[in-house]
N, C-alpha and C positions, 0 to 999 in steps of 0.2 A: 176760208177753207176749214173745213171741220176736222175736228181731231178724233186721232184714229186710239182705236185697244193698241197698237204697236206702241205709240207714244205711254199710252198711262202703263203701261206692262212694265216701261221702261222707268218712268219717273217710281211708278213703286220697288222696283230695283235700286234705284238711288236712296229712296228711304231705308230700305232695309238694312243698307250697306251704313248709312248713316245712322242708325238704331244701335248696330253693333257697335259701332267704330268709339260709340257716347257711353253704351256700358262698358266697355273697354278701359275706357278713358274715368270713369268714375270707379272701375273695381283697383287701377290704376294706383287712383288718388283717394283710396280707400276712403269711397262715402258711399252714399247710400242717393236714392231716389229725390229730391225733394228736401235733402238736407243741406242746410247752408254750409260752404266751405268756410271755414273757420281757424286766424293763424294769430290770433289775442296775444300769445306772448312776443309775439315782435314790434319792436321799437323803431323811431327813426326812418334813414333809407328805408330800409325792409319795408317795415309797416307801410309807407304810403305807396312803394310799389304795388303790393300785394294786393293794397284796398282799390288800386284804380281796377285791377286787372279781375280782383274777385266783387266787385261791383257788378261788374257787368254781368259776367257766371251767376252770379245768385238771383239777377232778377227775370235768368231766364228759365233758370235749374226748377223752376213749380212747374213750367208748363209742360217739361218734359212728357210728365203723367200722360196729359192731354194729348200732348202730339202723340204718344205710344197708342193711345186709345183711336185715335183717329188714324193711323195706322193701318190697326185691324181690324176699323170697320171698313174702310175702305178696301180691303185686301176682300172681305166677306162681300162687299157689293160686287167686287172686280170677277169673284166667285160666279154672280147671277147674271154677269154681262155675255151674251152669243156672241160668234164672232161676226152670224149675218144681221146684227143688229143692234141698237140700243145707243146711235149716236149721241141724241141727247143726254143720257147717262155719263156716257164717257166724258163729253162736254163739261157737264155740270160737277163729276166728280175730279177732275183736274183741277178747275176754275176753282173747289173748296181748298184745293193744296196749292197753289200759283198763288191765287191773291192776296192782296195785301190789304188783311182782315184784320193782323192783330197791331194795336197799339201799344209800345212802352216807351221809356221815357230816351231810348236807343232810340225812336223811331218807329216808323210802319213797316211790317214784315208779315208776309204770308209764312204760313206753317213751313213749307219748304226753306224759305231763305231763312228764319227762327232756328229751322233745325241745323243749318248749315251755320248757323253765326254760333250758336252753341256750343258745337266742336271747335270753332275757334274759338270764343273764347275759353273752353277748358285745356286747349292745348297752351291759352297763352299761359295758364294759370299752371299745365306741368311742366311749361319751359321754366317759368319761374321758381316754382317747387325745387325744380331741380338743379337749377344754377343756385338758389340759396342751400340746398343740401350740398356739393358743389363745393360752393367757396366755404362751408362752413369744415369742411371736410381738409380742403388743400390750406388754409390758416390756420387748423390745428397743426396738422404736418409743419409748417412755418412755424408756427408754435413752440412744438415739442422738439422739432431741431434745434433751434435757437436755444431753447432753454440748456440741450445741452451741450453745445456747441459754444457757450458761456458758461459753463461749468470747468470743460476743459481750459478756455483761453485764463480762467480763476487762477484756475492751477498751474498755468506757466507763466502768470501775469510776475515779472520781477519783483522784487517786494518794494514797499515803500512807492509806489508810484501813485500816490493819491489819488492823480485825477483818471487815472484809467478805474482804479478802488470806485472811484463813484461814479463812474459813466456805468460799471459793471454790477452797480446797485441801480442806477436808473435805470436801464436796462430791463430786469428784474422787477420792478415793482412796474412797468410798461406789460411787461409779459403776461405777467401775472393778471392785468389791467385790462389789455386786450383780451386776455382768455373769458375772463368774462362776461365783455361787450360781444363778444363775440356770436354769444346763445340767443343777445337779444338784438343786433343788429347786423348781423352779418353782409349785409350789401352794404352799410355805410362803413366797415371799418377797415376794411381794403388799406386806405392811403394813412389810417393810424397805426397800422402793425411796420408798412414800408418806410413810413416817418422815423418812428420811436422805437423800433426795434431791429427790423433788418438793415439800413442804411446805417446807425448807428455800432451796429455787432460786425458788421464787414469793417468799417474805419477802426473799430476797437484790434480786431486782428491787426488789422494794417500796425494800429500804432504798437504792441506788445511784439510783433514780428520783426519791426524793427529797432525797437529795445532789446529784445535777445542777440539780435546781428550788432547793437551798437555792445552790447556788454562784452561779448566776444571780441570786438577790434580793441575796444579799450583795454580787457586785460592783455589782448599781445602789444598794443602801445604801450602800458606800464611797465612790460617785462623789457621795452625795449629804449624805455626811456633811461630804465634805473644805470645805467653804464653810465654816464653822466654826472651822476655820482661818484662814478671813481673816476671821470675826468676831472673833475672839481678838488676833489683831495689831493690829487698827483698836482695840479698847477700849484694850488693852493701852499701846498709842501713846499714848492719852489718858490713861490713869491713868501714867504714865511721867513725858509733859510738867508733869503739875498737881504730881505727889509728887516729882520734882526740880527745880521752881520753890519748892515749900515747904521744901524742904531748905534750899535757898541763902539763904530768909529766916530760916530756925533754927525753921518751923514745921512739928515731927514729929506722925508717927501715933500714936494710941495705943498702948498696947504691946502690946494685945493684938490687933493686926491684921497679918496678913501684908505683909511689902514687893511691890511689882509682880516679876511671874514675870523671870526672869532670859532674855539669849538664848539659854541654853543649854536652860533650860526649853521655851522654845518649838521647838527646834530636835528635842528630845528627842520634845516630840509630835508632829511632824512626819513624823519617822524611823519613831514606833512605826506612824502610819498607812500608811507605804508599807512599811512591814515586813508590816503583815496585806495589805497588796492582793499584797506575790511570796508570799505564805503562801498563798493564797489560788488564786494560779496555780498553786502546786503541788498543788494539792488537799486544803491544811488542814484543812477547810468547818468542821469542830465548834471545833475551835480559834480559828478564825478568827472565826466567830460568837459565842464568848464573849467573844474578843478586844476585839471593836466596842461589845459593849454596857459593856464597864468603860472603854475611849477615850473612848467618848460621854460619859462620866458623868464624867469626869476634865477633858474641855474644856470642859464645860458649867458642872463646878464650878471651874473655871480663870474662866470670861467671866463666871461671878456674880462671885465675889472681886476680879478686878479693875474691875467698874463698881462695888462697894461702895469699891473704894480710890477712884477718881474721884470715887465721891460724899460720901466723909468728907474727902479732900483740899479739895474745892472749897467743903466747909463750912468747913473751918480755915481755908482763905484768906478768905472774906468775913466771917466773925468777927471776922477780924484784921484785915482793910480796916477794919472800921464801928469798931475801937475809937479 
């Protein structure tokens, strides 16, 4: 069946449409006719995405020239074609854009499927273009959040907590580190900024958020602990009075009971409690919260032993009254 002027009237409408769509696509990606797409300073990921995708683009981007020229001459032939005549023409000048004349190392390709593999591969090259401008864009932003987003948590980081001190420096020299992989590998450094900075600056909050909640309970614990203190002095009084009234009569403890706490004793607990509450201000928290729990347990077993001294003293006095 021989082919008609409708069809080649038509396949040169697909050209033309495809001529634009490639200048488009090149004013785009700002180059020029015949000039190699070119992205030297990228490293890594980037780099070899780039090279498979601009491989292909540049070994087809010379013949563009050509296909343009053959274009319009074709357009200038399709000019001398009647419409009551010139089948073989029409024939012959499809059959030069249909077949598959030209060889690269893609394969065999007529001028038409060349020009249609062209536009794809420059679109592959500004999908990439553009997801590396893209992610180089939104890991700044990640970036410069981070960066001060760990300025702030610096600033309310409780003092003295070393190891937040140097997650808060690793951090920091991660940021700093990323930012400048960043110019040269932007497609590989994705899952180094998510490793080393953002998963690490979320747990850092995590941990200083609940250092400021723990410093908080602790100082209403100590304020609630210190009564205790004057539970201890008030038994203490009492097992004092009863166990040096039995002295004076020659009526001792048994031997295997401790004597009532000395003032030094009590003086000593005294101290250790307002030692954890400046410990405390300066930012101890872990220290200071192991601290309170072995105080507690030290006054507690302070105020049982001396109401046991009270209550073996007050036994050996009425013993000794009734005999």
């Amino acid at each position: 069946m021989a082919l008609t002027l409708e069809e080649l009237d038509q396949l040169l409408n697909h050209w033309e449409k495809q001529i634009k769509k490639i200048s488009q696509i090149f004013e785009e990606l700002n180059i020029k006719q015949k000039i190699v797409l070119n992205r030297e300073q990228f490293v890594g990921v980037t780099n070899s995405e780039l090279k498979t995708v601009l491989a292909q683009a540049n070994e087809i981007i010379p013949y563009f020239a050509d296909l343009e020229k053959m274009y319009q001459a074709t357009v200038s032939t399709r000019q001398t074609i009647q419409p009551w005549g010139g089948a073989s023409i029409i024939e012959e000048t499809i059959q030069k854009l249909t077949s598959q004349s030209l060889v690269l190392s893609l394969g065999k390709f007529s001028p038409t499927r060349l020009l249609e593999h062209l536009i794809d591969s420059l679109e592959r090259v500004k999908t990439l273009l553009r997801e590396i401008d893209n992610t180089i864009v939104s890991n700044k932003n990640d970036l410069e959040r981070s960066s001060k987003e760990l300025i702030l948590l610096q600033q309310i980081n409780p003092a003295n907590q070393v190891e937040n001190k140097k997650t808060i420096e690793d951090i920091k020299a991660a940021i700093a580190t990323c930012g400048l992989i960043l110019e040269q590998d932007p497609l590989g450094i994705k899952n180094q900024i998510e490793e080393q900075v953002l998963v690490p600056l979320t747990q850092l909050g995590k941990n200083i958020q609940y250092l400021i909640q723990e410093k908080t309970r602790l100082q209403q614990e100590l304020a609630a602990r210190y009564p205790l203190l004057e539970e201890l002095r008030q038994v203490h009084e009492q097992a004092l009075i009863v166990y040096t009234q039995n002295q004076h009569q020659g009526l001792l403890l048994p031997e295997t009971m401790d004597k009532p706490l000395t003032s030094e004793d009590l003086e000593a607990l005294t101290l250790w409690w307002k030692r954890l509450k400046s410990k405390l201000a300066e930012g101890w928290i872990i220290p200071v919260k192991v601290g309170l729990v072995n105080w507690t347990k030290n006054v507690q077993r302070c105020i049982t032993k001396e109401h046991q001294i009270c209550q073996v003293s007050y036994s050996i006095y009425e013993e000794a009254q009734n005999k």
